[in-house]
Gaussian input, Z-matrix of N, CA and C with variables (Angstrom, degrees):
# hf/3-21g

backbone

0 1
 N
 C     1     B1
 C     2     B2     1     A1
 N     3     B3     2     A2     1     D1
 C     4     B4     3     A3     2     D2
 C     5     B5     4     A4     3     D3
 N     6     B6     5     A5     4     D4
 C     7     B7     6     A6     5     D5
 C     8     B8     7     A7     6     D6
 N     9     B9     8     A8     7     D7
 C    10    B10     9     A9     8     D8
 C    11    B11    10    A10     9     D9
 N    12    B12    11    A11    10    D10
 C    13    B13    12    A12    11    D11
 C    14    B14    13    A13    12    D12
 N    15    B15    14    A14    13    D13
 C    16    B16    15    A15    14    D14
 C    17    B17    16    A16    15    D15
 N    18    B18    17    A17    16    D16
 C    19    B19    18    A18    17    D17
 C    20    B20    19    A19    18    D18
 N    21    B21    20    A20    19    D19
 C    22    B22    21    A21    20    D20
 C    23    B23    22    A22    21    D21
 N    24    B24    23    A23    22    D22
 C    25    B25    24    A24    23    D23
 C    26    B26    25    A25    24    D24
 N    27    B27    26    A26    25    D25
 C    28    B28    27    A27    26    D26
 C    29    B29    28    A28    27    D27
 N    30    B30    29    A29    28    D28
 C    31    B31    30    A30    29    D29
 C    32    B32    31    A31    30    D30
 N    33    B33    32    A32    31    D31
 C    34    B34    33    A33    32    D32
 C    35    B35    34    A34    33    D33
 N    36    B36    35    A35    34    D34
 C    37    B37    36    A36    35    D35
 C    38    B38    37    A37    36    D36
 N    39    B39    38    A38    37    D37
 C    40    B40    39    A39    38    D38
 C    41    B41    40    A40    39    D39
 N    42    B42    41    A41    40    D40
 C    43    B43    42    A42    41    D41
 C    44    B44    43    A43    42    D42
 N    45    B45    44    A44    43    D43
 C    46    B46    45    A45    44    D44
 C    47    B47    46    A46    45    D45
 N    48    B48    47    A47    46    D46
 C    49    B49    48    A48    47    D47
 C    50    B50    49    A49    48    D48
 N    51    B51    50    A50    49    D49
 C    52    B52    51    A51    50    D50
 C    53    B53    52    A52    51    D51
 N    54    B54    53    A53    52    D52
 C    55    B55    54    A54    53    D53
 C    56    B56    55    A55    54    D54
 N    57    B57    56    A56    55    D55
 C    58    B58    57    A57    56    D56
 C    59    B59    58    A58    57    D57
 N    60    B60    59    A59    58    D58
 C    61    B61    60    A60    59    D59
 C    62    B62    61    A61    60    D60
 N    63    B63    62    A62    61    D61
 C    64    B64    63    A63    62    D62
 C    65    B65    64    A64    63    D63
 N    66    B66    65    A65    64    D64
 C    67    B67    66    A66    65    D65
 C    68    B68    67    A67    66    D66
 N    69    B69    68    A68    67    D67
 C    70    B70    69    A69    68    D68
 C    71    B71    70    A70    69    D69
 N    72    B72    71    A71    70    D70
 C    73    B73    72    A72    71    D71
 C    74    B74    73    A73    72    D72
 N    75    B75    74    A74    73    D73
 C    76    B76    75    A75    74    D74
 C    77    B77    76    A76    75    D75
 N    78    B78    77    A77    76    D76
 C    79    B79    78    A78    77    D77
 C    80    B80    79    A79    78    D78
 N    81    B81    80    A80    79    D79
 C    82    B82    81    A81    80    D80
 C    83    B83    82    A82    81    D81
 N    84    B84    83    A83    82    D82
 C    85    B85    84    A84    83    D83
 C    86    B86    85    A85    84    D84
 N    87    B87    86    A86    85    D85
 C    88    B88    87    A87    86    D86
 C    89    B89    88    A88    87    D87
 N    90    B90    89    A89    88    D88
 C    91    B91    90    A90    89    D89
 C    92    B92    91    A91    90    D90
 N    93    B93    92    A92    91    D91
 C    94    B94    93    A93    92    D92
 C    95    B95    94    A94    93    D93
 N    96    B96    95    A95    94    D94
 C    97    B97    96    A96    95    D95
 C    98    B98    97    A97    96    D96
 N    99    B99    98    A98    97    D97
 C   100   B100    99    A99    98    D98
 C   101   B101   100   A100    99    D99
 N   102   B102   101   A101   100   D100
 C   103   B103   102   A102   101   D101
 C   104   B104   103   A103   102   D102
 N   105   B105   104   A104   103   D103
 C   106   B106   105   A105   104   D104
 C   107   B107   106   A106   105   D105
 N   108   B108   107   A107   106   D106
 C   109   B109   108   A108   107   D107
 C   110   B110   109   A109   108   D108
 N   111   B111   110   A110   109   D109
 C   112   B112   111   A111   110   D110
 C   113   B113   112   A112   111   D111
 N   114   B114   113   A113   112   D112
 C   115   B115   114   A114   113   D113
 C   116   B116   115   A115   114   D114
 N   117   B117   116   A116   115   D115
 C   118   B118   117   A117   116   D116
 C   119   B119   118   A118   117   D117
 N   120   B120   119   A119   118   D118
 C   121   B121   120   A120   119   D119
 C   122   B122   121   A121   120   D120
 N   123   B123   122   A122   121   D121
 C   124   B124   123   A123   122   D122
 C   125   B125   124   A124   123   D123
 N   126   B126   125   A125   124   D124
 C   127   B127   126   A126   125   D125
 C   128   B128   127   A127   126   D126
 N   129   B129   128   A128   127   D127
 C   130   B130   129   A129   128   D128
 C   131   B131   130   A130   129   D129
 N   132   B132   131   A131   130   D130
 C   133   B133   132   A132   131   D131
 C   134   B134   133   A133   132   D132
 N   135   B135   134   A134   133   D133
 C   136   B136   135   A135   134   D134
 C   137   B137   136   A136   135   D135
 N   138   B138   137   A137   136   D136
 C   139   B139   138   A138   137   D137
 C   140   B140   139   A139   138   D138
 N   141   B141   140   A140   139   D139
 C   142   B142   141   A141   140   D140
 C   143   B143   142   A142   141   D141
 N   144   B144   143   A143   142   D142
 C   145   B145   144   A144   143   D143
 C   146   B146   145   A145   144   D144
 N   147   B147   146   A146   145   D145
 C   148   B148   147   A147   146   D146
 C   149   B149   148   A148   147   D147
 N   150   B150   149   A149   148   D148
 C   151   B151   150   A150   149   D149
 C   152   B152   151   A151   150   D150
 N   153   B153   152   A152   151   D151
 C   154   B154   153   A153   152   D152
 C   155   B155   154   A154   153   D153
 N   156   B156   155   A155   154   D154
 C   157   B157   156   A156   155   D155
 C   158   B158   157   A157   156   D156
 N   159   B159   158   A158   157   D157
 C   160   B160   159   A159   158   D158
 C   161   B161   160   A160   159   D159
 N   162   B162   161   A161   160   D160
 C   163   B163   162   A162   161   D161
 C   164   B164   163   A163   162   D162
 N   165   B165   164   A164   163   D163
 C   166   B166   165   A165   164   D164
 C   167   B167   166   A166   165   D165
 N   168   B168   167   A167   166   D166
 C   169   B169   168   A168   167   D167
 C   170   B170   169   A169   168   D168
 N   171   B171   170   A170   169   D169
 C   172   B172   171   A171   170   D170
 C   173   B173   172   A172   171   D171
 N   174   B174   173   A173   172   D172
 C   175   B175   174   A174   173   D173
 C   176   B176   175   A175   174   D174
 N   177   B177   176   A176   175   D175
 C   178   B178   177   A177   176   D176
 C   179   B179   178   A178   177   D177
 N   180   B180   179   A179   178   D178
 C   181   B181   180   A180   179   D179
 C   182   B182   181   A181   180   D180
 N   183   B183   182   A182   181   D181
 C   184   B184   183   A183   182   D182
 C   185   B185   184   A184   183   D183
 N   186   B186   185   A185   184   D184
 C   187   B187   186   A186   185   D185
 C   188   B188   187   A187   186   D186
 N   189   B189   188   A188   187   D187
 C   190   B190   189   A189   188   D188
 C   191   B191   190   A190   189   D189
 N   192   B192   191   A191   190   D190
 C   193   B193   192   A192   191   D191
 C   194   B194   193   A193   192   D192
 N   195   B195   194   A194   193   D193
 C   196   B196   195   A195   194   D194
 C   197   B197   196   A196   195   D195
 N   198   B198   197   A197   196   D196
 C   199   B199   198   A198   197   D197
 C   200   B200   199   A199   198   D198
 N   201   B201   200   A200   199   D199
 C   202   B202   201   A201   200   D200
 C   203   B203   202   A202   201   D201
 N   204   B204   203   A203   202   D202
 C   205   B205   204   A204   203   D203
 C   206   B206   205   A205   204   D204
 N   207   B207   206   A206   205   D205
 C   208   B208   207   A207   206   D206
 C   209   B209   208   A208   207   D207
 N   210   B210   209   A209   208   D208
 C   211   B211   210   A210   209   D209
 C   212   B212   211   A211   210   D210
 N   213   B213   212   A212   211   D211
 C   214   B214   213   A213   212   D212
 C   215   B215   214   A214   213   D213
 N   216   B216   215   A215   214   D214
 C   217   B217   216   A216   215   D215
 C   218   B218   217   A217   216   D216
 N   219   B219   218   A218   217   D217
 C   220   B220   219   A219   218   D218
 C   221   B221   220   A220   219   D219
 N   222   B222   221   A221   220   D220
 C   223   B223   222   A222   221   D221
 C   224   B224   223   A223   222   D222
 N   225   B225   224   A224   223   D223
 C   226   B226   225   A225   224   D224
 C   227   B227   226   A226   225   D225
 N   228   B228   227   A227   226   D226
 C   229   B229   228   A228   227   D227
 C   230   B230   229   A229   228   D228
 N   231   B231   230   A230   229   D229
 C   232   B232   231   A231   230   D230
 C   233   B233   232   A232   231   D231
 N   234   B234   233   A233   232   D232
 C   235   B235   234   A234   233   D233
 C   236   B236   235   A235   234   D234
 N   237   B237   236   A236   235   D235
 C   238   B238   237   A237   236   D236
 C   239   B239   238   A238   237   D237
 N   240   B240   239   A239   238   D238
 C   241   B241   240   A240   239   D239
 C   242   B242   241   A241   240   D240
 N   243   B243   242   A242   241   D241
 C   244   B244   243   A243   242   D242
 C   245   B245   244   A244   243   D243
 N   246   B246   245   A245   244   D244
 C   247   B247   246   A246   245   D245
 C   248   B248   247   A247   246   D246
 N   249   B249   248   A248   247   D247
 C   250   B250   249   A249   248   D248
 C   251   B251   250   A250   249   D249
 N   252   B252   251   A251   250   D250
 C   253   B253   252   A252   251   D251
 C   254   B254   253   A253   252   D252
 N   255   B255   254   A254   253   D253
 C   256   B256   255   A255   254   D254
 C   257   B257   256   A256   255   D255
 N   258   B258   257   A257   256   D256
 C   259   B259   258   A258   257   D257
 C   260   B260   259   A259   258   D258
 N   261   B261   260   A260   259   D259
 C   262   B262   261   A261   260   D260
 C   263   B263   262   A262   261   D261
 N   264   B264   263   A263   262   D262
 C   265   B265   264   A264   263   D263
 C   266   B266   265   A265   264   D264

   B1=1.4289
   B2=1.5147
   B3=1.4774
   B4=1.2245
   B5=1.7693
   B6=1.4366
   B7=1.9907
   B8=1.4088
   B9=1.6452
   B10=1.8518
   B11=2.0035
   B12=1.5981
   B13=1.2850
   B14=1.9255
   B15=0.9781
   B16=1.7972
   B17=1.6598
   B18=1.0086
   B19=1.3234
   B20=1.1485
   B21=1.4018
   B22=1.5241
   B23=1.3368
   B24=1.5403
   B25=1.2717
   B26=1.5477
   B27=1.2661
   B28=1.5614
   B29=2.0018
   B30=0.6344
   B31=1.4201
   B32=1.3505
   B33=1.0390
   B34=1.6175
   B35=1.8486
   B36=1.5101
   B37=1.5604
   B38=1.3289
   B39=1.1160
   B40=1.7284
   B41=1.8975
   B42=1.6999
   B43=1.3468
   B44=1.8058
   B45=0.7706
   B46=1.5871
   B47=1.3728
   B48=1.3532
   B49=1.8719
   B50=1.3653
   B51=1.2517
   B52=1.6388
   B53=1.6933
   B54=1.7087
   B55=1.3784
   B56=1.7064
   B57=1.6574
   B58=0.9565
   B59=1.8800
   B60=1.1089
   B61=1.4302
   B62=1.7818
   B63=1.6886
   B64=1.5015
   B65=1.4066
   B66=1.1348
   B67=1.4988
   B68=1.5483
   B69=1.1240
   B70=2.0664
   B71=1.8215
   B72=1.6797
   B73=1.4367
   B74=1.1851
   B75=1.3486
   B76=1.3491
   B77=1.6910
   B78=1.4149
   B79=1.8026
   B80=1.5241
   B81=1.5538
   B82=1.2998
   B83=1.3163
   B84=1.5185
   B85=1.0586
   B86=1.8418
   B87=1.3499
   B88=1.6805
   B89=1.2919
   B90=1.8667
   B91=1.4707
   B92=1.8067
   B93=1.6574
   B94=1.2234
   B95=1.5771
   B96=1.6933
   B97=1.4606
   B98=1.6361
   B99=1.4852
   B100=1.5769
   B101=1.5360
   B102=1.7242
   B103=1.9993
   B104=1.4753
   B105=1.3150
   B106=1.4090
   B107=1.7788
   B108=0.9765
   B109=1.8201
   B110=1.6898
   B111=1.2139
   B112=1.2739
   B113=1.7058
   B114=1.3721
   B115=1.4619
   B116=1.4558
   B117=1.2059
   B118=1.8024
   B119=1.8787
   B120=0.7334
   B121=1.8840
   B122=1.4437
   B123=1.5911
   B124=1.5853
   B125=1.6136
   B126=1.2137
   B127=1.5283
   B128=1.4369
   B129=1.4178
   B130=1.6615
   B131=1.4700
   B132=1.8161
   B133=1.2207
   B134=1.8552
   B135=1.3043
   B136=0.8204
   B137=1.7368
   B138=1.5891
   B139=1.0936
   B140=1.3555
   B141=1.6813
   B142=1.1123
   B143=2.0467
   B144=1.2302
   B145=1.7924
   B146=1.8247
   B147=1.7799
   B148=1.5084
   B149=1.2519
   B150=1.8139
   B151=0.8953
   B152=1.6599
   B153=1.5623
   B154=1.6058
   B155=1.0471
   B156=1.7149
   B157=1.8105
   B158=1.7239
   B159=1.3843
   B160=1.0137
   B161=1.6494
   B162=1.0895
   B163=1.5369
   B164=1.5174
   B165=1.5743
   B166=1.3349
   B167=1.2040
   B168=1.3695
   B169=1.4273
   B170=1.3261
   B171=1.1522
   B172=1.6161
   B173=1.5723
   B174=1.3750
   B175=1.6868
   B176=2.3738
   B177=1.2658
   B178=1.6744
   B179=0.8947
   B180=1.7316
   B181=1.5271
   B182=1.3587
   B183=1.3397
   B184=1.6817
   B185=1.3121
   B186=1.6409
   B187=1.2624
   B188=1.4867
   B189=1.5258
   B190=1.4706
   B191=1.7295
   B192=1.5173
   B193=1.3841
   B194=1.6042
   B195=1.1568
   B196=1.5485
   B197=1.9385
   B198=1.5296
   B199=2.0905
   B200=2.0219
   B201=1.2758
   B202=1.0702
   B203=1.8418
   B204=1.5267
   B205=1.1495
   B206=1.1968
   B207=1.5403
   B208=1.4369
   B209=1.6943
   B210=1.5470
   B211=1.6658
   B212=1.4015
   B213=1.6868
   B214=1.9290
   B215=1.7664
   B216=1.0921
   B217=1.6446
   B218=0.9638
   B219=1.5520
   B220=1.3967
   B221=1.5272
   B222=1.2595
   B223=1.8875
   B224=1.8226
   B225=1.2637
   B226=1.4470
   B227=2.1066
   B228=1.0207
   B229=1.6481
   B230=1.5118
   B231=1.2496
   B232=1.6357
   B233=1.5921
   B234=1.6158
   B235=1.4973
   B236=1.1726
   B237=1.2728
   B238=1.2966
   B239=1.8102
   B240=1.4216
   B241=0.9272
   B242=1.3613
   B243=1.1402
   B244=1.6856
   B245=1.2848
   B246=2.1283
   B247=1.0328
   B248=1.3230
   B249=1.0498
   B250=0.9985
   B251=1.7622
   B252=1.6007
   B253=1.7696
   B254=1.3298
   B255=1.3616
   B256=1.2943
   B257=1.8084
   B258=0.9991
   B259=1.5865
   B260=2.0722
   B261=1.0883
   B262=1.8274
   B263=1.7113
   B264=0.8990
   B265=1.6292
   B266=1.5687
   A1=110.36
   A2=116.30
   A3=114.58
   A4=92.07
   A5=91.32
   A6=95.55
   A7=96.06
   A8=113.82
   A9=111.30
   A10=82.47
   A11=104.73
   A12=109.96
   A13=107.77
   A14=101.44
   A15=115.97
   A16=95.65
   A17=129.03
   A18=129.85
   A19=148.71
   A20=131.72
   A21=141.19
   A22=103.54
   A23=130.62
   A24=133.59
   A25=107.48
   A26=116.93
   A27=115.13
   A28=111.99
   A29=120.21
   A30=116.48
   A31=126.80
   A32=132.48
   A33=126.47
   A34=81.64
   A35=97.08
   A36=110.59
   A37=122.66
   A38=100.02
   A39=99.53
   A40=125.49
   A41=87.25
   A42=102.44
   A43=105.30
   A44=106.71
   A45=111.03
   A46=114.86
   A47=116.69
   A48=122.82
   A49=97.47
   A50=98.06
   A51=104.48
   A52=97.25
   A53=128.64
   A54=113.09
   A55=81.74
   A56=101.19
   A57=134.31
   A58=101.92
   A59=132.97
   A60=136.54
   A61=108.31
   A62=107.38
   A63=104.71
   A64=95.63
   A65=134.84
   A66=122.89
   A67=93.62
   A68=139.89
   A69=101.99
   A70=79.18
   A71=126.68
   A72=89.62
   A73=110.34
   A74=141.83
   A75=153.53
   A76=102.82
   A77=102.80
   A78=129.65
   A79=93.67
   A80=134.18
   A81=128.33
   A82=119.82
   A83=116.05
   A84=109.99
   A85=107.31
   A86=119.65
   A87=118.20
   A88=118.44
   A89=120.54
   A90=135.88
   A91=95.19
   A92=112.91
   A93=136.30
   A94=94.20
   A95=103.71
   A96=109.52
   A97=113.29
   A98=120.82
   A99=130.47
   A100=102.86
   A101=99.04
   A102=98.17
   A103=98.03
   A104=107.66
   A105=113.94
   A106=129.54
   A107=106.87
   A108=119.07
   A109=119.35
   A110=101.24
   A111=82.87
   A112=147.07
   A113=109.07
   A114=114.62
   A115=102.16
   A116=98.23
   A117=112.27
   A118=112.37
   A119=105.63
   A120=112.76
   A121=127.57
   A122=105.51
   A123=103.58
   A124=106.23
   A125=119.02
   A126=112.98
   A127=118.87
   A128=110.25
   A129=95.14
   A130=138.52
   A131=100.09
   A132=121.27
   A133=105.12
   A134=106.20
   A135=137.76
   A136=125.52
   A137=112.38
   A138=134.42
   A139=150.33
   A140=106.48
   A141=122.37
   A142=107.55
   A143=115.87
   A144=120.24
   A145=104.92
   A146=100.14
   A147=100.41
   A148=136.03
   A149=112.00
   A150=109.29
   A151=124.03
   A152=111.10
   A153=98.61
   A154=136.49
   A155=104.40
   A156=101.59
   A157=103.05
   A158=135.99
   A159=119.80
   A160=87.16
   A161=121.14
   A162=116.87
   A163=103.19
   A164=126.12
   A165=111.70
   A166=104.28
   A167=138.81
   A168=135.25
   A169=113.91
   A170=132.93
   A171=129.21
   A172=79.25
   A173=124.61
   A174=137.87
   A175=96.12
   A176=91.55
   A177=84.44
   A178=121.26
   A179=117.07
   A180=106.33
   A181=110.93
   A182=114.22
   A183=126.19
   A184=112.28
   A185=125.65
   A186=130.50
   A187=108.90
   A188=111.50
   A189=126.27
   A190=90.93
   A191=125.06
   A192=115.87
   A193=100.05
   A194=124.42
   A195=103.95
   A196=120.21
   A197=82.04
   A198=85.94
   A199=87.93
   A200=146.43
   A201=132.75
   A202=107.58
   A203=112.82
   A204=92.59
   A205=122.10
   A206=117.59
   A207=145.87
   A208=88.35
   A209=120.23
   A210=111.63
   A211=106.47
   A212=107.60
   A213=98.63
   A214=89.09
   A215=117.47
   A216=105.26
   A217=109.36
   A218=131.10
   A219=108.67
   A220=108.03
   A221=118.11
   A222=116.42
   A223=90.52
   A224=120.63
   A225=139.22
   A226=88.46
   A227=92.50
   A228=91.27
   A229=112.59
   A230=98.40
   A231=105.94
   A232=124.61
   A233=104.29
   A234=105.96
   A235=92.17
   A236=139.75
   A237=131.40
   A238=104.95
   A239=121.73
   A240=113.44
   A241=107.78
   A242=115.82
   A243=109.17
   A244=157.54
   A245=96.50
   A246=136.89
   A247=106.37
   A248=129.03
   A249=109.41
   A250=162.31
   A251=85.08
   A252=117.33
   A253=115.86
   A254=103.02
   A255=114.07
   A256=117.65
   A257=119.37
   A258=130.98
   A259=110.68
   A260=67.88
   A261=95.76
   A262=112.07
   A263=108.93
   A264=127.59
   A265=131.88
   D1=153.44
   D2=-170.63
   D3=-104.09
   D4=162.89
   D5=-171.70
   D6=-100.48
   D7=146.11
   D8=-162.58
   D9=-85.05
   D10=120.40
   D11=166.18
   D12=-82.89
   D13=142.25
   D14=169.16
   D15=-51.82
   D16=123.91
   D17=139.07
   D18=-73.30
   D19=94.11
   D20=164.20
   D21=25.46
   D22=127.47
   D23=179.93
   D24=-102.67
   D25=101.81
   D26=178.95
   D27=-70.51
   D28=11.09
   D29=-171.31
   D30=76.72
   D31=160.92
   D32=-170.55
   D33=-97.04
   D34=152.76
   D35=157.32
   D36=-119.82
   D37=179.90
   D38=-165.36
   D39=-45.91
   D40=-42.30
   D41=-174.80
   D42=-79.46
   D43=4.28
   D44=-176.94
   D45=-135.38
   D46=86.64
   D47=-174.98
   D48=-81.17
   D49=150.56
   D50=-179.69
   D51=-88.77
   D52=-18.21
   D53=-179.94
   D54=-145.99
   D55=179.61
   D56=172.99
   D57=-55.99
   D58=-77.05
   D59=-158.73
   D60=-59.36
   D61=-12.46
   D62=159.23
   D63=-79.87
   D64=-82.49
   D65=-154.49
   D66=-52.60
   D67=-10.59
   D68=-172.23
   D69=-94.35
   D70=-34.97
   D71=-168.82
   D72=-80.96
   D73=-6.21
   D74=172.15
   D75=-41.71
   D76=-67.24
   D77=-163.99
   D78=-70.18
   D79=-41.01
   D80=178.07
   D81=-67.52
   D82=-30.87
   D83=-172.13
   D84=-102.16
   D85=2.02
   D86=150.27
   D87=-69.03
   D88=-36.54
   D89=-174.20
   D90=-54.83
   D91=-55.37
   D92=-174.74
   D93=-33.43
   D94=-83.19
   D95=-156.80
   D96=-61.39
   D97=-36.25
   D98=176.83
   D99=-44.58
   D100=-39.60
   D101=-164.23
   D102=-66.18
   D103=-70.91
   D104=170.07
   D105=-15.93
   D106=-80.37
   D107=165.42
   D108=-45.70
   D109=100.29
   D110=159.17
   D111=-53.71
   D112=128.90
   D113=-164.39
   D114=-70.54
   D115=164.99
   D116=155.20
   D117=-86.27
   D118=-49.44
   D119=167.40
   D120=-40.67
   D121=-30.70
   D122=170.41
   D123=-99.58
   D124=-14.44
   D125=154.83
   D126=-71.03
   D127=-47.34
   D128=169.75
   D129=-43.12
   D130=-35.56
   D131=-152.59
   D132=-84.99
   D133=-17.83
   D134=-176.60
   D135=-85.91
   D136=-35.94
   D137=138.93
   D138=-65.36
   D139=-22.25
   D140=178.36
   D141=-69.02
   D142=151.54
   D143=-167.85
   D144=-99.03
   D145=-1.46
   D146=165.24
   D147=-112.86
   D148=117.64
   D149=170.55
   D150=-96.78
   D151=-153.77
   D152=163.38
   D153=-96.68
   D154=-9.52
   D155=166.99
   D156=-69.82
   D157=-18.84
   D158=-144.46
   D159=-100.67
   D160=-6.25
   D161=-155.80
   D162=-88.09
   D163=137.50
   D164=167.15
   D165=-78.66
   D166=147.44
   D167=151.66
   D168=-107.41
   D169=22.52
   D170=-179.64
   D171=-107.89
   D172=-69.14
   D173=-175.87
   D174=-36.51
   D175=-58.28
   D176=-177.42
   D177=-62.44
   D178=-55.18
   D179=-172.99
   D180=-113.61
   D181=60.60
   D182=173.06
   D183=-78.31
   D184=-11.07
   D185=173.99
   D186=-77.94
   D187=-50.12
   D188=-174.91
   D189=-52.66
   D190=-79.72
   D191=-158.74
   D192=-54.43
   D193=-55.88
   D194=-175.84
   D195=-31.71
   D196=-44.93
   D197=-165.49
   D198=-66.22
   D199=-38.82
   D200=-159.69
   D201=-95.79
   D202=9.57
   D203=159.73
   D204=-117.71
   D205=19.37
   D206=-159.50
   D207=-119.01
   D208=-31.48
   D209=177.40
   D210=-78.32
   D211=-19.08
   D212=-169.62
   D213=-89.54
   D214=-33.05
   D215=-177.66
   D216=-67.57
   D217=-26.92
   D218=-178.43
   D219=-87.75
   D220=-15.78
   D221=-158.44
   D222=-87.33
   D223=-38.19
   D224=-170.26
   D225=-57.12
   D226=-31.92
   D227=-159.43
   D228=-89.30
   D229=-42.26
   D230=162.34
   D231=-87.06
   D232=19.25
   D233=159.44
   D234=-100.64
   D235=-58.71
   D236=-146.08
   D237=-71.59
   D238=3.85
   D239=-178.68
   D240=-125.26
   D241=-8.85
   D242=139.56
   D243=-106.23
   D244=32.38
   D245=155.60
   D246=-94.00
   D247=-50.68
   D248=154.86
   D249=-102.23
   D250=32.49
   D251=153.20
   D252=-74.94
   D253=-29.69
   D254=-173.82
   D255=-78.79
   D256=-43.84
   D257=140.01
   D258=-8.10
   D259=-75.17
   D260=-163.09
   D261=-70.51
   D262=-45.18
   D263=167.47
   D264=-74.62

């Protein structure tokens, strides 16, 4: 039989915390540097020519209201029919 030798400890790396309180100070201290640095995203956001008066939202989300008045027709329909299952049953 071979004897279990200890193996060489390479160090933990970043992506691999040995506990929980490395990854939260790990993740706090990226939150840290992101706040710090200026982004590219609040310049975009900032550049972009849309706001919300300008936005149609009937034109955008005309798909969304369609699918939710197609959920009350169908839910409307399967109440009334297990009111009246309920009758009969």
């Amino acid at each position: 039989m071979t004897a279990n030798k200890p193996r060489p400890s390479k160090g933990r790396s970043a992506a691999n915390p040995s506990n929980y309180s490395q990854l939260y100070k790990q993740s706090e201290q990226n939150i840290l540097q992101s706040a710090v640095t200026p982004s590219a995203a609040t310049t975009q956001a900032v550049a972009t020519p849309h706001t919300s008066e300008q936005v149609d939202w009937k034109a955008e989300y005309g798909y969304v209201f369609k699918d939710l008045r197609y959920l009350l027709i169908v839910s409307a329909i399967l109440f009334v029919a297990i009111v009246v299952l309920g009758f009969f049953l």
